[in-house]
MIDO-473154 format. One line per field, with one value per residue (C-alpha): residue number from 0; residue in three letters; x negated, y negated, z negated. Coordinates in pm, 1 decimal, m for minus. Each point is the difference from the previous one (the first is absolute). Layout:
seq = (NUM:...)
type = (ala:...)
c1 = (X:...)
c2 = (Y:...)
c3 = (Z:...)
END
This chain:
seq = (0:1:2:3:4:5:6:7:8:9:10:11:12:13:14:15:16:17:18:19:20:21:22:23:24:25:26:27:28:29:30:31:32:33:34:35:36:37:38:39:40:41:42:43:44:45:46:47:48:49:50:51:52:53:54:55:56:57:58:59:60:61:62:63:64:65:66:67:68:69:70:71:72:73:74:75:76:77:78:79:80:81:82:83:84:85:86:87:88:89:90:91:92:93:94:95:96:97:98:99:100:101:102:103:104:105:106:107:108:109:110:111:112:113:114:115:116:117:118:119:120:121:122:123:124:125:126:127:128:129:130:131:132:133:134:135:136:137:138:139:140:141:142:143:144:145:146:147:148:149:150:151:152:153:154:155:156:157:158:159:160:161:162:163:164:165:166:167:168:169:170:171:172:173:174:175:176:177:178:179:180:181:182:183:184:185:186:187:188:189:190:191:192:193:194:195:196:197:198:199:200:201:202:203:204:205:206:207:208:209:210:211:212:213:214:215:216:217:218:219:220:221:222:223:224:225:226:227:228:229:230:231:232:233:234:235:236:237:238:239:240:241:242:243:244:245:246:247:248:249:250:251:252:253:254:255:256:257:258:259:260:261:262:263:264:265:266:267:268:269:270:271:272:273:274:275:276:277:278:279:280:281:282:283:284)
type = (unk:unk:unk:unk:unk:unk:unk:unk:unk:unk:unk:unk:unk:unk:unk:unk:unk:unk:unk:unk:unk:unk:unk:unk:unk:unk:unk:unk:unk:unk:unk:unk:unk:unk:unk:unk:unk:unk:unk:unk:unk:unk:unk:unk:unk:unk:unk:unk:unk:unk:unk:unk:unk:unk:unk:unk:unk:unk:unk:unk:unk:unk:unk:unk:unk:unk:unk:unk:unk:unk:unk:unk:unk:unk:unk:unk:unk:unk:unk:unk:unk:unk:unk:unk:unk:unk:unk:unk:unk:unk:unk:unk:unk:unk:unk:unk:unk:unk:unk:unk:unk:unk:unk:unk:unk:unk:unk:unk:unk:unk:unk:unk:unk:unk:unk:unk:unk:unk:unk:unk:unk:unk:unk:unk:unk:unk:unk:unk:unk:unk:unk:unk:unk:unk:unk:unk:unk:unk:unk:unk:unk:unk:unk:unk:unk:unk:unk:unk:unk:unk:unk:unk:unk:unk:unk:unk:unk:unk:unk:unk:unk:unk:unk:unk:unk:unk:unk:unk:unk:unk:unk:unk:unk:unk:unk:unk:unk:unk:unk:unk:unk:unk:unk:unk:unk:unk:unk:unk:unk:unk:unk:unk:unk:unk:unk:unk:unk:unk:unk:unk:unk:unk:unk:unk:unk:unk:unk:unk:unk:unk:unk:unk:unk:unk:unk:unk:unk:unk:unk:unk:unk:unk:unk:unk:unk:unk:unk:unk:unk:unk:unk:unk:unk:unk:unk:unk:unk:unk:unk:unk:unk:unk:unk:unk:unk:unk:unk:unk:unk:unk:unk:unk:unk:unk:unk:unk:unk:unk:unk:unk:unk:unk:unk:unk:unk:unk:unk:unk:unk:unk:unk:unk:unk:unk:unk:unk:unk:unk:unk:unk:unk:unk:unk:unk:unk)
c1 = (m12098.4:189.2:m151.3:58.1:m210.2:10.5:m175.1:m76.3:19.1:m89.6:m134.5:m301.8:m129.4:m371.8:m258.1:217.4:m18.6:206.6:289.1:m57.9:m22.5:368.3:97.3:m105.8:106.3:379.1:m2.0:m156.9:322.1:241.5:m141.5:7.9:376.9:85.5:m189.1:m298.8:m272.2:m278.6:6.1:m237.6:m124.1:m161.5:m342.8:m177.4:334.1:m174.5:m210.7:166.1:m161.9:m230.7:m197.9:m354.6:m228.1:210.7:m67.6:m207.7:228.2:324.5:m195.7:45.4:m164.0:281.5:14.8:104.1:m228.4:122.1:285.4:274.8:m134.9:93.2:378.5:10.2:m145.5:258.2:244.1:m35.0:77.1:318.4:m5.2:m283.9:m153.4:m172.4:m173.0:m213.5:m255.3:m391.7:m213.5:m336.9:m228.2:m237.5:m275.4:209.9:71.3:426.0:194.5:363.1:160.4:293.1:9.1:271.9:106.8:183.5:40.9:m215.0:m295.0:m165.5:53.0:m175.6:m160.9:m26.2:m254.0:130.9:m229.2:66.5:m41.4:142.0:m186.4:201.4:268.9:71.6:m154.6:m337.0:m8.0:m387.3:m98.5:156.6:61.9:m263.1:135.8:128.8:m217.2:231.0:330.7:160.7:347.7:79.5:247.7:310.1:288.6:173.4:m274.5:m276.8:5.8:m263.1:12.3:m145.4:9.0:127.0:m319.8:m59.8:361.9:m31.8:m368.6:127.4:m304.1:105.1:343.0:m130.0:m266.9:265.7:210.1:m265.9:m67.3:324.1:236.3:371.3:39.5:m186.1:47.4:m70.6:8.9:m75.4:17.7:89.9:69.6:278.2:m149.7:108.3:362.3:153.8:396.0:95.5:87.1:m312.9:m304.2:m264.0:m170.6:238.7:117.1:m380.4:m34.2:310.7:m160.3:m198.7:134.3:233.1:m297.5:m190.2:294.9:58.0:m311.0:m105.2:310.7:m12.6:198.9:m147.0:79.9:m65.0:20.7:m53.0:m27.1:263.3:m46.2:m229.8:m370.4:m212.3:221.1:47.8:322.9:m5.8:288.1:103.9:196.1:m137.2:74.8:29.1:m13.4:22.6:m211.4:265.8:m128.7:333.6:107.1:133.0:5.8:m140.0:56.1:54.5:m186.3:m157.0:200.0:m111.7:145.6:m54.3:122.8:28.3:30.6:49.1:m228.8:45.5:m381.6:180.9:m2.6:m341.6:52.6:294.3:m215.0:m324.7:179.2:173.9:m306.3:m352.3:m221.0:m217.4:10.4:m130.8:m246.6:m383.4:m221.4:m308.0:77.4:m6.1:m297.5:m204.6:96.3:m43.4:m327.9:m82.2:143.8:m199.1:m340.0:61.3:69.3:m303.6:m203.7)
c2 = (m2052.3:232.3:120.6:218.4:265.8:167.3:344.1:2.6:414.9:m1.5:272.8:m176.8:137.3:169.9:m317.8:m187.4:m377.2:m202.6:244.6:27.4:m401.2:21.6:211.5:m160.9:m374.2:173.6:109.6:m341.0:m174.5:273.2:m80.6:m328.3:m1.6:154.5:m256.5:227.8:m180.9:314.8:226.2:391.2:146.4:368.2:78.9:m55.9:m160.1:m170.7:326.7:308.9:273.6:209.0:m279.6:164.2:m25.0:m302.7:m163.7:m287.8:m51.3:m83.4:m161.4:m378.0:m302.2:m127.2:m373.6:m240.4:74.5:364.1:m41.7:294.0:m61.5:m399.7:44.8:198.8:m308.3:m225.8:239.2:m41.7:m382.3:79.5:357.3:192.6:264.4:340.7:182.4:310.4:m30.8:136.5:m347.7:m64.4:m162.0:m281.1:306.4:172.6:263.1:128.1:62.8:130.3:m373.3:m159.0:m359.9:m244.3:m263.9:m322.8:m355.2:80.6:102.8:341.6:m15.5:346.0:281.2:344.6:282.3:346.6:114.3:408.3:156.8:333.4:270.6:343.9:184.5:m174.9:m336.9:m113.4:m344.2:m82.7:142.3:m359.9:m211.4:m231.1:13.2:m258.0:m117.5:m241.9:m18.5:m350.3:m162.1:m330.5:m277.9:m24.4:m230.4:262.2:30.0:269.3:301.6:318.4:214.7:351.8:198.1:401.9:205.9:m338.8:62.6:420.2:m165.1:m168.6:m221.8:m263.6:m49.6:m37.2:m228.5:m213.6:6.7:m146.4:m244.7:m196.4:190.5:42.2:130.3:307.9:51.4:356.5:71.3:342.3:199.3:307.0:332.7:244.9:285.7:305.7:88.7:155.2:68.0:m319.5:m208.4:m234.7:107.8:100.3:m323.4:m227.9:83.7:m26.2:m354.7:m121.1:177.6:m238.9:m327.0:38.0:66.7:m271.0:m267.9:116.3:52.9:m348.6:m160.6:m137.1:m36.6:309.9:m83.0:295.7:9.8:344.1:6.6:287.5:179.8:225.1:15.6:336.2:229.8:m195.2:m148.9:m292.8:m1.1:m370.5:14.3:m379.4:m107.5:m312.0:123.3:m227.6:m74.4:205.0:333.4:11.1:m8.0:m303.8:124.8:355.4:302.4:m95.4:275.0:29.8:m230.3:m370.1:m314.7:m357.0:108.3:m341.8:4.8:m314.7:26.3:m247.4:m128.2:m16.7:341.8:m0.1:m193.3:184.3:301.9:m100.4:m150.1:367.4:167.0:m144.7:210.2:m295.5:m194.0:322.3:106.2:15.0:m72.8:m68.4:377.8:127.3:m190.4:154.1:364.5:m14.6:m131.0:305.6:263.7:m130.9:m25.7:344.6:111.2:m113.7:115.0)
c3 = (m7280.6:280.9:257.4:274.1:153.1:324.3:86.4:377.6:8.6:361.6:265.6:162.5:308.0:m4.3:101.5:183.2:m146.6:183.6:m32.6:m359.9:0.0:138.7:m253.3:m217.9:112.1:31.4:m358.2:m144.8:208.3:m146.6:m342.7:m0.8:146.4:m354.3:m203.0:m96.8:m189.0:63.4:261.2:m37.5:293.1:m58.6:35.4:333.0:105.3:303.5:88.9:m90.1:m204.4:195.7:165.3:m59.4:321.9:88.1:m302.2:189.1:220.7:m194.4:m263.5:m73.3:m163.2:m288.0:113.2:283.9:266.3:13.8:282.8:m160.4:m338.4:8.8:110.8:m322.2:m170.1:149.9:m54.9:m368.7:m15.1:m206.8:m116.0:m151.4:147.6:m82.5:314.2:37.7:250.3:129.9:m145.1:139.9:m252.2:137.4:m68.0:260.3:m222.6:20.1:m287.6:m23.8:m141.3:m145.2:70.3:m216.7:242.9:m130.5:128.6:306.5:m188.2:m111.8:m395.4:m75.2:140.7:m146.2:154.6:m82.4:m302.0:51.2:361.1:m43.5:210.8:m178.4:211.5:332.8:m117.7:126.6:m44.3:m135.7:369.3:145.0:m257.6:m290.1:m379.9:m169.5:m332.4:m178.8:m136.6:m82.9:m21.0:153.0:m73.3:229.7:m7.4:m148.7:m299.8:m11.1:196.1:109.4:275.6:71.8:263.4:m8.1:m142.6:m261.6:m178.6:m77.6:m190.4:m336.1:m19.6:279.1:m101.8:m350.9:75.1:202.5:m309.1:m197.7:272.9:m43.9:265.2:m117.2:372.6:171.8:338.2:139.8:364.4:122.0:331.4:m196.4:168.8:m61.2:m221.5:m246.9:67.5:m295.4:m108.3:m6.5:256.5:m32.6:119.4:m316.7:115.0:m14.8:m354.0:m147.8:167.4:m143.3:m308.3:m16.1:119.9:m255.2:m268.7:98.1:m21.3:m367.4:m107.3:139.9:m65.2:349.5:331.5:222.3:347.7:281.6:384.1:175.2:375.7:184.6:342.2:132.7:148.3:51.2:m96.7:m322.0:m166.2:m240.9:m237.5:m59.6:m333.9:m66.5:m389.2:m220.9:m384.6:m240.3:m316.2:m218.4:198.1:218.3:334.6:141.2:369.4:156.8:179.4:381.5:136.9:403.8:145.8:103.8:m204.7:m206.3:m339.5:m204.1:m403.7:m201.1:m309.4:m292.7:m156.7:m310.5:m42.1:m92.6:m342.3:m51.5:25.5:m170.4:m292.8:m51.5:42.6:m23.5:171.1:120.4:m292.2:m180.9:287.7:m98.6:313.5:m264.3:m126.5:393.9:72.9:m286.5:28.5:377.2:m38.1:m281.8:264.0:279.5:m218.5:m104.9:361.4:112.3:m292.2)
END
């Protein structure tokens, strides 16, 4: 199977939903006027980054009766959908959240698991952790998603890998950091690091959407990515600027790839469980 993705590396404004709703309505129609199947937004797509003391106010409830968050829903009648947003729990607790959106319904929601609160990050002052990790079946077969902080942890990805996904989506608000003598920024070239390790290493279809623009002094870098389960680049590299990049990925590749190289045939989850359960004893003891 072929499908086509589309990475919605957009510049949302700071809080403002209905003009993020726009934005994001305009990029759906471009994608789906060149035949996209699945459509990224970055993280906090609907919100912007730096929400925190507005947190309850741009936060929403991820079904029908939510009046921005249900033209996203009917928005996704014929494409799939991917978009960051602030989700209020029925506990009225707010987490930073990825919803998939297909045939008019909310297939899966992922909490972010890691809240970063080291150089300018303080995100556990506004935001609940996530506590699980699980993939979900699409049309388009099984697929994960984690948010920024989850990816640069091995242990989601991982446990999405054993989990059935042959698809991880990453979406990240990520800022520019750590020039050096290249012409990428130090941060870009470890996150691409890693994308690339990660499709390799899990012999799966790593699909990444970074946000671009600016917001308190901060720049986010874009530089959105699909690598494919071979470790390589299939698309990357537009850097700052706004845009729909779209990549046609082939599902085939992953039996092309697994056959080559058996990593997951060969993997030992009974092994991990075991030795994780020693370290922690002996952590405790």
């Amino acid at each position: 199977m072929r499908i086509t993705i589309g990475l919605a590396q957009i510049y949302p404004k700071l809080a403002d939903l209905n003009y993020n709703l726009d934005k994001h309505l305009d990029f759906i129609n471009q994608a789906k006027s060149k035949d996209v199947d699945l459509v990224v937004f970055p993280e906090l797509s609907m919100t912007g980054y730096q929400v925190q003391d507005l947190v309850p106010e741009v936060s929403m409830y991820a079904d029908a009766s939510d009046p921005i968050f249900s033209q996203l829903l009917s928005a996704s009648q014929d494409i799939d959908i991917v978009v960051g947003f602030v989700h209020e729990d029925h506990r009225r607790r707010f987490y930073i959240g990825d919803a998939y959106l297909s045939g008019g319904e909310v297939v899966h929601i992922h909490h972010k698991l890691y809240l970063p609160t080291y150089a300018m990050f303080d995100e556990s002052r506004y935001f609940a952790k996530g506590n699980s990790v699980r993939a979900f079946d699409t049309r388009f077969g099984r697929i994960g998603m984690l948010i920024c902080e989850d990816f640069w942890h091995v242990s989601p990805a991982y446990l999405l890998w054993l989990d059935g996904a042959d698809m991880l989506i990453l979406n990240s608000s990520s800022p520019s950091r750590g020039l050096n003598q290249s012409e990428r920024l130090g941060g870009t070239r470890w996150v691409e690091l890693v994308n690339q390790t990660y499709g390799s290493m899990f012999t799966s279809y790593i699909v990444h959407c970074n946000r671009v623009g600016y917001e308190d002094g901060k720049n986010f870098w874009g530089g959105s990515s699909v690598v494919d389960p071979d470790g390589e680049f299939m698309t990357h590299g537009l850097y700052f600027d706004e845009a729909l990049i779209t990549q046609e990925i082939d599902l085939n590749q992953l039996h092309r790839t697994r056959a080559r190289l058996p990593l997951l045939r060969d993997e030992r989850p009974g092994l991990v469980r075991r030795e994780l359960g020693r370290i922690l004893n002996d952590n405790l003891g």
